[in-house]
N, C-alpha and C positions, 0 to 999 in steps of 0.2 A: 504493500500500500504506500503509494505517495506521502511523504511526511513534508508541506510547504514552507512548515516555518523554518526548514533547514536553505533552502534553496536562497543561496544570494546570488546567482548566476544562472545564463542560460547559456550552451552550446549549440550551434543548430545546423542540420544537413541543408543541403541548397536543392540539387537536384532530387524532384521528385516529391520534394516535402513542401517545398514553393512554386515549386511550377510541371510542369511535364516535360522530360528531359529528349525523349524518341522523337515528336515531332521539332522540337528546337534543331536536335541533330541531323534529322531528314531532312529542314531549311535548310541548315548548313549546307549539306553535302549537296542537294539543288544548285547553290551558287558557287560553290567550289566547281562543281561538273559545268555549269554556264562560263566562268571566267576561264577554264582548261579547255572550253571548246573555241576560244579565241584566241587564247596564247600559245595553246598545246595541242592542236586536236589529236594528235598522235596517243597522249597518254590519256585524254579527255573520253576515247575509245577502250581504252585498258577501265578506266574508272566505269563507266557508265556497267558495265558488269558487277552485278553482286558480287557473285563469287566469287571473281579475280578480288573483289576489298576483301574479304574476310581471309582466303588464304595470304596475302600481301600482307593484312596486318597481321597473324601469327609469325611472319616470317620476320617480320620487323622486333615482334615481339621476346622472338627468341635469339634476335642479333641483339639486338641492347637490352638484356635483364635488368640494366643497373638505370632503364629510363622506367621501369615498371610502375613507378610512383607517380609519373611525370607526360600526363596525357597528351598535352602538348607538345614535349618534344616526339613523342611516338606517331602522332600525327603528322608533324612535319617532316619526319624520318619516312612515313608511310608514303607520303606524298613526293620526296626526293628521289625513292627506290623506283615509283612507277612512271618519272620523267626519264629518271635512265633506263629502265626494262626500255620505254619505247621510243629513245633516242633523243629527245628533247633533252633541252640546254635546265641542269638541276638546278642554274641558281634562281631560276621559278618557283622553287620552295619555299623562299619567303613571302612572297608577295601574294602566292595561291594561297598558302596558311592565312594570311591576315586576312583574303576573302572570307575564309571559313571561319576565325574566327571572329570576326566581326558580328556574322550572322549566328554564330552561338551566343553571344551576347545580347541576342535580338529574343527574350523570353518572352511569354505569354504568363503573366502569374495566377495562381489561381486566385480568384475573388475573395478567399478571406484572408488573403496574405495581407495584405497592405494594412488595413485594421488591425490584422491580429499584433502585428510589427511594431505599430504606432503605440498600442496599448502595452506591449513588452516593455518595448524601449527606455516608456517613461518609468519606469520600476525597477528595472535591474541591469546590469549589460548585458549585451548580445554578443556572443563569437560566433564568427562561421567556422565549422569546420567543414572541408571538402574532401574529397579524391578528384575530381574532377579540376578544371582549369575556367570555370566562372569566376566573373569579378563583378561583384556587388556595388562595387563603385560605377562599372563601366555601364551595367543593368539597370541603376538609378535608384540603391535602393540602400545605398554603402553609411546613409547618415542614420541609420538604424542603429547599425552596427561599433562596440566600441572595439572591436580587432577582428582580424579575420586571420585563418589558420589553414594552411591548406598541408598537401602531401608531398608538391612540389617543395614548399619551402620545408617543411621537417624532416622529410628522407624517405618517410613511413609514408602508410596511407592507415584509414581505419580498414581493422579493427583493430592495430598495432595499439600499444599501449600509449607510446610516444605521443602522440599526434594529439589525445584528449589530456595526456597531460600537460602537451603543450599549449593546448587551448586551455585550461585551467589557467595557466599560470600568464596567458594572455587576460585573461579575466581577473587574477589578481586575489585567487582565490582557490583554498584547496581542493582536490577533484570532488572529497565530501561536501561539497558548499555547493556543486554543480549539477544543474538538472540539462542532461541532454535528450534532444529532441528532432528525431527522423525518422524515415520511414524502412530503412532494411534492417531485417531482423538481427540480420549475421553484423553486419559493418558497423551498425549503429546500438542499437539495442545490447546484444553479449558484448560488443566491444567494450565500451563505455561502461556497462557492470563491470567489466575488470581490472578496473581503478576505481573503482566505489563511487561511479555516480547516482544517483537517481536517472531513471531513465522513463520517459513519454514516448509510446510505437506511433508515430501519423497512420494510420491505413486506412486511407482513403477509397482505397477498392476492396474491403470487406475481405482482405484474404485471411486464412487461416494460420492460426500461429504454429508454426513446424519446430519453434528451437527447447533447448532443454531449461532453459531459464526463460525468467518471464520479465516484462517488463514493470515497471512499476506501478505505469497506467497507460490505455491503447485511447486514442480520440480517433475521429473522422475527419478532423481538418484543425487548422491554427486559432478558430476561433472557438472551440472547443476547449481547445487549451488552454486557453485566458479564461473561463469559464470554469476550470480546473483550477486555475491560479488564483481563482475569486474578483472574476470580473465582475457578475451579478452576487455578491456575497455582500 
């Protein structure tokens, strides 16, 4: 059971928990394959194939282990590898990357994010923590926030221990003082119990809890949570 008078902190997932992260990335990759059909159509050919992305990125994957943490450089490695498979000039990999990720930056939040954020904010601090490569500043969304934590900059990613307790100590505050709050069961939920946070599941799409530990408390959405936090109390 959630115990709130301990919670001087919040830590929070981005993808997934504030927005839907599949279609963000299906934009992306639209406008990465539009701007390689102009400057590359060569690899712009390799790309527009499913298949060739998913085997290209395990291959990427298993050349740089040490970028495992680090989506974006494995992106821009992804996209380097498939200018040279099909002869086009690599140093396109920056400039293709910045198309994509531009357009990852382009979120749809979900409608109780913005409220639920507002009403956080003013009560306690907010960390992001990430695995992924958003930026909260660049989303519009970064004044909520008093640090942001990701896997790039730690080393780790979650469920590593590193990562919440470097978001802890971005908050200022020990991981017992922290209630984290996202939606995968594995990454966010167990992780985060194993530096002794409190922890909130998001699940939004009604799935079924499959892990061996539990979470402190599950909502349906962020304004729940505040609601949990004693927004109507």
């Amino acid at each position: 059971m959630l115990d709130i008078s301990t919670v001087q902190a919040i830590t929070l997932d981005l993808d997934d928990t504030l927005w839907p992260i599949w279609p963000t990335i299906a934009r992306a990759e639209k406008q990465l394959l539009a701007w390689l059909q102009v400057h590359a159509p060569a690899t712009a050919t390799l790309a527009a194939d499913p298949h060739s992305r998913v085997v290209l990125r395990a291959e990427v994957e298993a050349r740089y282990p040490e970028l495992a943490h680090d989506l974006g450089s494995l992106r821009r490695e992804a996209i380097r590898l498939q200018l040279a498979r099909a002869g086009d000039d690599t140093n396109l990999a920056e400039p293709a990357y910045d198309v994509f990720i531009a357009e990852r930056m382009n979120v749809t939040l979900f409608e109780d994010v913005l409220p639920a954020l507002e009403w956080l904010s003013a009560r306690m601090p907010i960390v992001s923590v990430s695995n992924g490569n958003a930026d909260v500043h660049q989303i519009g969304i970064g004044h909520f926030f008093a640090a942001t934590v990701t896997a790039r900059d730690v080393g780790v990613g979650k469920p590593h221990a590193r990562i919440f307790q470097a978001a802890a100590k971005a908050a200022s505050v020990a991981p017992q003082a922290v209630l984290h709050v996202g939606d995968d069961a594995a990454l966010d939920v167990v992780g985060a119990l194993a530096v002794g946070m409190q922890t909130v599941w998001v699940n939004r799409a009604e799935h079924l809890w499959t892990q061996e530990q539990h979470p402190h408390a599950s909502v349906a959405d962020m304004l729940e949570l505040c609601d949990l936090l004693g927004r109507r109390g």
